[in-house]
N, C-alpha and C positions, 0 to 999 in steps of 0.2 A: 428437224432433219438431223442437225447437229448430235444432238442428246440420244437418239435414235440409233445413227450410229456408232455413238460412240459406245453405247451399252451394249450392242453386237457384235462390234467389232469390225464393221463393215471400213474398206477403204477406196471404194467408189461410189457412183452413183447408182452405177446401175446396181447392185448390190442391193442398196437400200429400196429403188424402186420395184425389184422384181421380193423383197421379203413385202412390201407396202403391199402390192397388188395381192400377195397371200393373205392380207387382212383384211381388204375391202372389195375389192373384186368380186363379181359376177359374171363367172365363164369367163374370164379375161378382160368384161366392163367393168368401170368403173367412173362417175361421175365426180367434180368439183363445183362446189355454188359459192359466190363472193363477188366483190367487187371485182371493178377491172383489176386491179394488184393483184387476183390471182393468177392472172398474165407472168406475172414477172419471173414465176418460180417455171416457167415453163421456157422464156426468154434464155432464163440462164441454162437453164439443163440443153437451149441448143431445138429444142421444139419448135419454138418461133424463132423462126418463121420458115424454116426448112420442112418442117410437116403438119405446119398448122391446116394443113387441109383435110389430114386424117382427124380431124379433131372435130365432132360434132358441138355447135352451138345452139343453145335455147337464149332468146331475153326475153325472161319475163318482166311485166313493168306493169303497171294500173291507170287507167285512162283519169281517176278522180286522184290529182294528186294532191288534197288537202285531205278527203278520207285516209290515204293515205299517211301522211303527217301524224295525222291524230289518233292512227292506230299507231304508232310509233312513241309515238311519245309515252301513250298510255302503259306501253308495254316498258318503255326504259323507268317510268316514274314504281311501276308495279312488279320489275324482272322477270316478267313473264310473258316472254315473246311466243308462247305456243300454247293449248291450253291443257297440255301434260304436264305444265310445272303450275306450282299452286302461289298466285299470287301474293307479295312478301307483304302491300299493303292496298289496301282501297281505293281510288282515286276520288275526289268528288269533283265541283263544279269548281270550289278553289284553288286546283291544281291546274285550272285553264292558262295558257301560256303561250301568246301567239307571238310574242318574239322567238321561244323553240319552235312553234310550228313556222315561221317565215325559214327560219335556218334549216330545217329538217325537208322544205320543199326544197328550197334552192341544194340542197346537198345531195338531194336525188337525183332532181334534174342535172346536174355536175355529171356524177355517175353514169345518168345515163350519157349522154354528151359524149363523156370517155368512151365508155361503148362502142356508140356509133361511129366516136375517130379509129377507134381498133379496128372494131367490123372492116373500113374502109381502107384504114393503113393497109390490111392481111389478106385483103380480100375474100372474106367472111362473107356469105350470107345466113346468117341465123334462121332459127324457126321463131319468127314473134308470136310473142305469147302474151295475153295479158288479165288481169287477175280477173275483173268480169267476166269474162268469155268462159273462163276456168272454172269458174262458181255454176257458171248457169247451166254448164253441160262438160261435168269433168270426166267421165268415162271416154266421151269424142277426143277430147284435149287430151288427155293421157296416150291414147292412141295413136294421136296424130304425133304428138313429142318423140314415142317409141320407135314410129315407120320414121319419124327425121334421122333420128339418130341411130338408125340401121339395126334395133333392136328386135328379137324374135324368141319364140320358144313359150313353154310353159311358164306359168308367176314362181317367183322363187318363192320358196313356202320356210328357208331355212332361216330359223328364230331370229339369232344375230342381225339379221337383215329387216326384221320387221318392225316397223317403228309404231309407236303408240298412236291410236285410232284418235286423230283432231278433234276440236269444233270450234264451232264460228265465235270469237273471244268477244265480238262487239254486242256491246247494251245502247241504251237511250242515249248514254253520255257520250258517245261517239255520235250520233246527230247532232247534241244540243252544239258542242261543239264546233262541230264543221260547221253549223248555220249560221252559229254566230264569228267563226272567224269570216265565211264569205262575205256577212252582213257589214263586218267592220275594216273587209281590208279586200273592197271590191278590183279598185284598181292592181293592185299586186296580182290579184288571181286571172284575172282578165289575161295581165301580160304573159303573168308564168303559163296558164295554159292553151293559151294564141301555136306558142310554139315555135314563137319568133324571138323568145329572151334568150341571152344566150348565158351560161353561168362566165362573170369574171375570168378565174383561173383559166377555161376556155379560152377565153379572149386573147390571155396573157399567151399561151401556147400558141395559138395563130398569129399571132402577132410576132 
């Protein structure tokens, strides 16, 4: 935002958010995807908690949070979080790593945690969403996201906006893995998906 505007010469906020909205915007929407800290940028500009209600919410989240994991990992060991960018290396069975993948659940579950304190602080009710559901029937899911978030009208068809056509990144090594970490690290999984663990740094906030 800094760099932003200082290369325009902007000397408020609003300045830089109404040039931003000429960049991203659709008909005056516009979306942000991130952890909870993308809260903060909205905190300080005065949004939260004065018009957090004009603010439509989706949480997406995955009911299998060791698939999970281990689509994660594969993607930070590989740099290729989406399957538009072209994998920098291979993974094999040696790059298995379940101390990353114990961190990378519990770092979820964190997030999510946060979430659900914001959702509650703000008094949020989001549209849950979660990635199964999305997979099995994404036309329904895409609809139902659009009618949440008060969205209408024809697809936007203008280039800029269109993003490169997905697919499904996971092979065989995404099973072998998840099988074998459930098989060697039964109790952790158990508790992390009970729904009763709570992450630490949580704990440390309520406390």
């Amino acid at each position: 935002m800094h760099a932003a505007s200082r290369k325009r010469g902007f000397t408020t906020l609003q300045q830089y958010c109404e040039w931003r909205l000429s960049q991203v915007a659709v008909n005056g929407v516009f979306g942000v995807s991130g952890g909870v800290k993308a809260l903060a940028p909205l905190a300080l500009a005065g949004e939260i908690p004065k018009f957090v209600s004009g603010w439509g919410f989706v949480h997406l989240s995955r009911d299998d949070i060791v698939a999970r994991a281990v689509s994660e990992l594969i993607a930070m060991q590989t740099g290729a979080y989406k399957s538009s960018r072209t994998p920098m290396r291979r993974v094999t069975d040696e790059d298995y790593n379940p101390v990353r993948l114990r961190n990378l659940i519990d770092a979820a579950l964190t997030v999510n945690a946060a979430w659900e304190g914001a959702f509650k602080t703000y008094g949020v009710e989001p549209y849950r969403l979660t990635y199964e559901s999305l997979c099995t029937d994404t036309p329904t899911r895409v609809a139902q996201v659009a009618e949440h978030l008060g969205l209408s009208g024809a697809p936007v068809k203008e280039a800029r906006f269109q993003a490169p056509k997905l697919t499904k990144q996971a092979t065989s090594i995404n099973d072998r893995w998840a099988e074998r970490f459930r098989a060697e690290n039964e109790a952790f999984c158990q508790e992390r998906q009970s729904g009763v663990f709570v992450p630490q740094s949580v704990q440390v906030l309520r406390g």
